[in-house]
Every structure is written in C-alpha cells, then in structure tokens.
N, C-alpha and C positions, 0 to 999 in steps of 0.2 A: 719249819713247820708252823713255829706259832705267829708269823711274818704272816702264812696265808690265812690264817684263822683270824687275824684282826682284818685285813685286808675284803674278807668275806663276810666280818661283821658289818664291816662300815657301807658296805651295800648293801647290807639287809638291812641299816638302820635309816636309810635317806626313805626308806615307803618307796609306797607307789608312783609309777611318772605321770597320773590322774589323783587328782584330787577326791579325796573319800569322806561321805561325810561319816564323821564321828563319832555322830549320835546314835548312827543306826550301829558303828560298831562296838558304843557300849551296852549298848540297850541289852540286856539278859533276853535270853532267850525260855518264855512264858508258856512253850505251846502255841503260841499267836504266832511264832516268827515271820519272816519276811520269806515269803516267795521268794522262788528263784527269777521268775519273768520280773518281778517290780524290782529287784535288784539290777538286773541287766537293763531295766528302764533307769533306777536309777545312775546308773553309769553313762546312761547314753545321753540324759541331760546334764552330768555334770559335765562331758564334753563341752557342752555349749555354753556353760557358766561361765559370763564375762563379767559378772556382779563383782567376783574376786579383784584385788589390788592388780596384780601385775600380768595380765593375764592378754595384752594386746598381740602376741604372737597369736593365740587363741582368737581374739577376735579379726585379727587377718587369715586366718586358716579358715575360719569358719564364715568367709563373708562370701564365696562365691558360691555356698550351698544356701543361704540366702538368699541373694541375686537370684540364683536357680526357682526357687522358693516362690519368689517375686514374680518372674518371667510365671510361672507356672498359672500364679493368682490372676496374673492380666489374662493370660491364654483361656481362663476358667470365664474370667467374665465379661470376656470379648464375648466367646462364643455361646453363651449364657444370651445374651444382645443378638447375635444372628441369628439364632432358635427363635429369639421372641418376635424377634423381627420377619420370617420365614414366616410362622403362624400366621402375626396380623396380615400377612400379604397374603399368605392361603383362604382363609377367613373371607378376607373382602373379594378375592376374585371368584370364590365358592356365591359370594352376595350378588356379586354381578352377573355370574352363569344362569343362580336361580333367576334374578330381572329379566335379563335378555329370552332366557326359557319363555317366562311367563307372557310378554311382549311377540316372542313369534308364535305362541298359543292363543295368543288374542287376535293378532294377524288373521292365523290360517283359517279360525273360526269365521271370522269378517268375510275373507275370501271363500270360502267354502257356501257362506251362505247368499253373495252376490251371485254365484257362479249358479243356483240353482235355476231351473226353466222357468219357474213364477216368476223368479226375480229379474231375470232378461228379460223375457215378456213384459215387466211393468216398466223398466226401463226402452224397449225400444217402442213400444206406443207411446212416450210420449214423445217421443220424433217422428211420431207420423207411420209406422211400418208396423203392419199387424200381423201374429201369427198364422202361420199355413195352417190349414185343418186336413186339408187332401196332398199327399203326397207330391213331388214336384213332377209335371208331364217330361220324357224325356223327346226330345225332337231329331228326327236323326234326318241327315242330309242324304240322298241319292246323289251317288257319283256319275254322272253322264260319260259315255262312251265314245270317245275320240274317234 
C-alpha cells in the first residue's frame, strides 16, 4: 500500500503536461480574481509559447496551424484585391454606359431634328427640288381590249 501512495505522489508532483504560469497561481485571490474565460485564454496561449527553453516539439506541433494561419492571411488579401479590383472595373464601365448614354442622346436629338419637314425641305432646295403644295395627281392607265 505505501509502494502506491508514493507512486501516486510522484505523479502528482511532476504538475501539469502544459506549462502554468505561476504568477497567476500565486497571486491571492482579492475579489479581483481571474475569470474563468481569461484563464482558458491563458492556457490556450501558453500552448503556443515557444519563448520557453526547450520547447521545439511545441514549435513543430504548432507550425502547421500557423501555415494554416498564413494560407488564411494570403486568402484574406488576395481577395481584399479582387473586391477592389471588381469595383474599380464596375466604377469605370458604370463611367463608360453614362458616356455612351450621353453620345446616343445627342445622336438621336441630331437626328430627330434633321428628320423634321423644315429641315428636308431646306436641305432639298438646295439641290434644286422644291416642295409639293398640292397633293400628287394619280394617273391611271386604261387597259385596251384585245
């Protein structure tokens, strides 16, 4: 029996298989204590604490959340670039619809006002051809009987 009672000390005495800091577990507790959330915060960054002495298993464990990490940052502002790049090309071809708009509104106005009777009439006197005033005679042919 007392084979397993030192046996079961000596695991209770190696601590935790994460690193704790110390400070926070001597610190007297004032009323101020520590949340529960910033405790489970601090655990989850001493995870990543590679600042420690021997700690390169840790830093190979934790380097393809990293990596991940990285991939994520590129993916954020690639596509941060295609958005802004989408705009400026919406932007300018919104710039070119109004142009073109504007251009066959000045067109059709041009045309609209060539096409009116004054304005053929002024253009075809000066070739010489003057407007009808009396309707045009119709002449119609008699078909002779065979």
């Amino acid at each position: 029996m007392a084979k397993e009672k030192d046996i079961s000390k000596e695991a209770h005495d190696e601590g935790p298989p994460f690193p704790v800091d110390e400070q926070a577990v001597r610190a007297p507790s004032r009323g101020l204590g520590v949340s529960k959330s910033s405790k489970g915060f601090r655990r989850f960054l001493q995870v990543f604490d590679i600042v420690g002495g021997d700690n390169m298993r840790g830093i190979m464990t934790s380097l393809p959340f990293v990596g991940f990490l990285v991939i994520l940052g590129f993916l954020h502002i690639a596509n941060n670039n295609l958005a802004e790049n989408y705009a400026r090309r919406i932007s300018k071809t919104e710039k070119e619809v109004r142009d073109l708009r504007w251009h066959y509104m000045e067109s059709s106005n041009r045309l609209m006002k060539k096409s009116r009777l004054s304005e053929v009439s002024k253009l075809v006197q000066e070739q010489g051809l003057k407007e009808l005033r009396q309707p045009p005679y119709i002449i119609e042919e008699k078909k002779q009987a065979p």
